[in-house]
C-alpha positions as a printed NumPy array, in Angstrom:
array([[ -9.564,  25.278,   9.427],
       [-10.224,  22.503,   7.38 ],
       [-10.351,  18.671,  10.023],
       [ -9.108,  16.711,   7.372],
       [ -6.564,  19.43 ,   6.143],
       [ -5.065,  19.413,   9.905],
       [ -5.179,  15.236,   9.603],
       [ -3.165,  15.634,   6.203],
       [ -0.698,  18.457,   7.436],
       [  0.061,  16.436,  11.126],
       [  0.803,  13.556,   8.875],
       [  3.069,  15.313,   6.295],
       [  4.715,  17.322,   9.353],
       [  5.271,  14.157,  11.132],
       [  6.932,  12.914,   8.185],
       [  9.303,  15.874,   7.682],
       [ 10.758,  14.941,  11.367],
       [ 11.485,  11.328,  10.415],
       [ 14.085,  10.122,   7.893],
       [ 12.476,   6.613,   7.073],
       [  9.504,   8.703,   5.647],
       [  9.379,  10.582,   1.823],
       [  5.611,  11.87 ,   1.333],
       [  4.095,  14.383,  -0.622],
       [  0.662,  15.974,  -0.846],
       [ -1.249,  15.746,  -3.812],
       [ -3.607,  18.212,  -4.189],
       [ -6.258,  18.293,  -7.37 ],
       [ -6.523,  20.119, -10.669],
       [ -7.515,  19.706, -14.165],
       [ -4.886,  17.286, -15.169],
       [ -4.806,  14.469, -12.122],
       [ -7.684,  11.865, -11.855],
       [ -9.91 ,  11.967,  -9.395],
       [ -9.625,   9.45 ,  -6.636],
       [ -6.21 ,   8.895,  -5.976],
       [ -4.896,   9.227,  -2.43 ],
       [ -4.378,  12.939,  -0.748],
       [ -0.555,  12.007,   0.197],
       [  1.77 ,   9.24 ,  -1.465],
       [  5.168,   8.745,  -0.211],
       [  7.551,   6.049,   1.112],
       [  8.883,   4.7  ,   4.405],
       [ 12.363,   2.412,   3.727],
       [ 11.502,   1.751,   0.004],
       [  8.168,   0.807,   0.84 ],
       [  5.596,   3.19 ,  -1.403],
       [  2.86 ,   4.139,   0.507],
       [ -0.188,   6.446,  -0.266],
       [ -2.981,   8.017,   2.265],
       [ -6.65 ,   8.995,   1.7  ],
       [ -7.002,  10.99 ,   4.907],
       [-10.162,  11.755,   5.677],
       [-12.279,  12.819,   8.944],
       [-14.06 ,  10.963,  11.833],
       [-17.231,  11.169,   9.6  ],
       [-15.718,  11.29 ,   6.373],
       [-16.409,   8.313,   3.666],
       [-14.167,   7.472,   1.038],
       [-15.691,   7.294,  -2.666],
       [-16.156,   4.252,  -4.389],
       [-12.948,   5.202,  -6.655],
       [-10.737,   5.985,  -3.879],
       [-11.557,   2.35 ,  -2.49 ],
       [-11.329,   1.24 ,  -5.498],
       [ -7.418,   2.734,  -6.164],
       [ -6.69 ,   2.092,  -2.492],
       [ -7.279,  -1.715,  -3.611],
       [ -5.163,  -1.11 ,  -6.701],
       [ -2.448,  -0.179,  -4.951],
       [ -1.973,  -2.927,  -2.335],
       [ -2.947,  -5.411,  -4.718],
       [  0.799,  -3.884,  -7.011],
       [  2.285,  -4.637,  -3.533],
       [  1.898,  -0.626,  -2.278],
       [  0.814,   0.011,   0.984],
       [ -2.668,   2.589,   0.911],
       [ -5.   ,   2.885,   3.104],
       [ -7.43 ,   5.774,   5.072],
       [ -6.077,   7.354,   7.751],
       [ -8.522,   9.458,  10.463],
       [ -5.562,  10.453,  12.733],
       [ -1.331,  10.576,  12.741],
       [ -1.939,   7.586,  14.702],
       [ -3.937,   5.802,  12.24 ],
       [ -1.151,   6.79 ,   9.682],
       [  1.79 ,   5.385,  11.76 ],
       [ -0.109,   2.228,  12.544],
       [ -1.444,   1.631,   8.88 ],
       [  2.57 ,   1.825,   7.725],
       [  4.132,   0.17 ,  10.846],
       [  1.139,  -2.941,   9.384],
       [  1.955,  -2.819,   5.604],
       [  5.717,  -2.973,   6.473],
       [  6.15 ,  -5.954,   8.427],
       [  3.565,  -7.533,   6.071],
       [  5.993,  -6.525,   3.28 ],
       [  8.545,  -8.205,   5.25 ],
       [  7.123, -11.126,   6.063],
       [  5.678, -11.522,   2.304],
       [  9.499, -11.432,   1.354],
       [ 10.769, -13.704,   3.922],
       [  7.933, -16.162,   2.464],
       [  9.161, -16.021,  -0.686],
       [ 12.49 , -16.45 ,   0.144],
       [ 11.997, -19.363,   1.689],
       [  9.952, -21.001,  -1.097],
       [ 12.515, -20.04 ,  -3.331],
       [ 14.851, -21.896,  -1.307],
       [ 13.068, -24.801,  -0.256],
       [ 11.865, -25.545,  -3.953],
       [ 14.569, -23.68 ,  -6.144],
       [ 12.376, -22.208,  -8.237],
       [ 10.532, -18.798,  -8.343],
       [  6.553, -18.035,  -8.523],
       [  4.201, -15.485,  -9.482],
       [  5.35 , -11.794,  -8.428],
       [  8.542, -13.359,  -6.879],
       [ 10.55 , -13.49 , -10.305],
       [  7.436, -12.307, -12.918],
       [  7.938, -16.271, -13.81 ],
       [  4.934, -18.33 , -13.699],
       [  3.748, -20.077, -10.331],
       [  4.54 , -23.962, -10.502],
       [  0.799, -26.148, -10.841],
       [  1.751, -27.82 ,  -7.636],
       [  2.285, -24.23 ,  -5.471],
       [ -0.43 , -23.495,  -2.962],
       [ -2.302, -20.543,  -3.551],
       [ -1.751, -19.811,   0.401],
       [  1.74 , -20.262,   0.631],
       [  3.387, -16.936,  -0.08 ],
       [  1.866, -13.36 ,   0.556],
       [  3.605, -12.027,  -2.714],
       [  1.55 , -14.691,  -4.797],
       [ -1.625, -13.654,  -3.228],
       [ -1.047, -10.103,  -4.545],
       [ -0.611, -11.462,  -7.67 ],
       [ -3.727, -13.18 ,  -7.791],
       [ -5.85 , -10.107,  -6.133],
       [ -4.147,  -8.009,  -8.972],
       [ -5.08 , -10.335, -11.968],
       [ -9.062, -10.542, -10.641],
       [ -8.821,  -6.554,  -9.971],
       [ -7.66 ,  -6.111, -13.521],
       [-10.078,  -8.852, -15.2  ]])
């Protein structure tokens, strides 16, 4: 069998077993692009998609390429070589999710207003480009789509 059919099908099997987790497996044809992630999915309303791949499989330049799309719309995608580099990859994007909403929850409060992907209303001149995780998607986005 197939190594990095057995990597997808552990993952989506895993996934079955746990109610925090939705994911599907895309598989090609004639009408999908090529590129985009073998599984997408989400785990407690975060979406998530997967490029699994084997020990000594590389990804393509347009599956890094949508992989960087994706976390840059505030997704979580990434390459996964095992179940365990599956789990860890989500367990990662969802406390950064979190913590990138606790940020800007606490700007919002501090400074009463909102800022970049926060509201969709533009970021104040004097807000620090560092200061909240959602904003720095924002600006990753707008240079990704330049």
């Amino acid at each position: 069998m197939n190594e990095k059919r057995d990597v997808s099908d552990k993952i989506e099997a895993y996934c079955k077993t746990h109610p925090d987790y939705f994911i599907r497996k895309i598989h090609c044809g004639a009408y999908q692009g090529k590129g985009l992630p073998d599984l997408w999915g989400c785990y407690k309303g975060m979406f998530i998609c997967c490029e699994a791949k084997t020990d000594k499989g590389r990804p393509s330049k347009l599956q890094e390429h949508y992989i960087k799309l994706i976390n840059a719309a505030g997704g979580c995608a990434f390459i996964a070589r095992s179940l365990e580099d599956f789990i860890q990859a989500v367990e990662k994007g969802y406390q950064k999710e979190n913590k990138a909403a606790m940020d800007c929850e606490d700007y919002r409060k501090d400074n009463k207003d909102t800022h970049g992907r926060c509201k969709g209303a533009a970021r104040p001149a004097s807000f620090a480009e560092n200061d909240c995780i959602h904003c720095k998607f924002y600006q990753e986005r707008e240079i990704l789509y330049d």
